[in-house]
BALOMAR-672980 format. One record per residue: x, y, z of N, C-alpha, C, O in turn; residue in three letters. Coordinates in steps of 0.2 Angstrom, whole numbers, plus 5000, padded with zeros to 4 digits. Example, Ala and Ser with C-alpha at 12.3 -4.5 7.8 and 13.67 -1.06 7.14 Angstrom:
<rs>
506649725039506249785039506649845039507149835042ALA
506449895035506849955036506450005039506750065040SER
</rs>
This chain:
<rs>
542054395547542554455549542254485555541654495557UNK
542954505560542554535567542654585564542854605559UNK
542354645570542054715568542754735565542854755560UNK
543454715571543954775570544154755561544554795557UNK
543954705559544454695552543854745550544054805549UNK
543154725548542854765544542854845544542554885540UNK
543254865552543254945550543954965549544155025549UNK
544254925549545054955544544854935537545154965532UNK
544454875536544254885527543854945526543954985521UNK
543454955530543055015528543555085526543555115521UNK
543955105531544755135532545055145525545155185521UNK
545055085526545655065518545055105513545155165511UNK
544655075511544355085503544255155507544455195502UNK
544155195512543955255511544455325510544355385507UNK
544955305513545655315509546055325503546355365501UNK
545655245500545755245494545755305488546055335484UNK
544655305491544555345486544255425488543855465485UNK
544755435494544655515494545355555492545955535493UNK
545255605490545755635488546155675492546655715490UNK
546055665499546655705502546755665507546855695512UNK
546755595508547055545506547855525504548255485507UNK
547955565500548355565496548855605496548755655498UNK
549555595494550055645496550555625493550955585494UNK
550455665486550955675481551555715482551355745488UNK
552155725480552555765479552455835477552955875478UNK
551855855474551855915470551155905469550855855468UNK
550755985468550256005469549855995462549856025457UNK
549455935463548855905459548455955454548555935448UNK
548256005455547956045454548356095449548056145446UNK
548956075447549456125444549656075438550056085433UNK
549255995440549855945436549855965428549255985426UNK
550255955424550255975417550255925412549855925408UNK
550955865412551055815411550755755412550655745418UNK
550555715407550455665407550655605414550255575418UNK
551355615415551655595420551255615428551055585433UNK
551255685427550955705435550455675435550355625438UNK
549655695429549155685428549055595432548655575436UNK
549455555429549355485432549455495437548955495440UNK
550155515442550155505450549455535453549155525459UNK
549355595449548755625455548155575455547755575460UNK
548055525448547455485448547555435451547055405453UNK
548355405453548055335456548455345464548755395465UNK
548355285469548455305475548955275476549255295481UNK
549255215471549855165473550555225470551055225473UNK
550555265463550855305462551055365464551555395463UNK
550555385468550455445473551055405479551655425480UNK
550855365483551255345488551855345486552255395488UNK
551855285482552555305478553255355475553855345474UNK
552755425474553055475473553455495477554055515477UNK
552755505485553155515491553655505492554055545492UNK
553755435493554255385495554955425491555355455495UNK
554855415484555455445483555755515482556355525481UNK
555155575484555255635487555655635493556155675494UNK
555455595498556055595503556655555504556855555509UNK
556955505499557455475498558055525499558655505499UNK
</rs>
């Protein structure tokens, strides 16, 4: 692997698992439901939340 791949892998995983990172529709911190509670845990859900916040 040349450097530039292994510093967008590093990128990526670091991304992954930081938490603002991340950009939910609606404030983490507030979640109630079971439903919120998953998007705020996972990072492909979160995305995806996005996504359909701005449709």
């Amino acid at each position: 692997m040349n450097r530039t791949g292994g510093m967008v892998g590093l990128l990526g995983v670091l991304m992954t698992f930081s938490g603002g990172a991340r950009a939910q529709s609606f404030d983490c911190t507030k979640a109630t439901t079971p439903t919120e509670h998953a998007i705020s845990d996972s990072h492909t859900l979160s995305n995806l939340d996005m996504k359909m916040a701005t449709l």
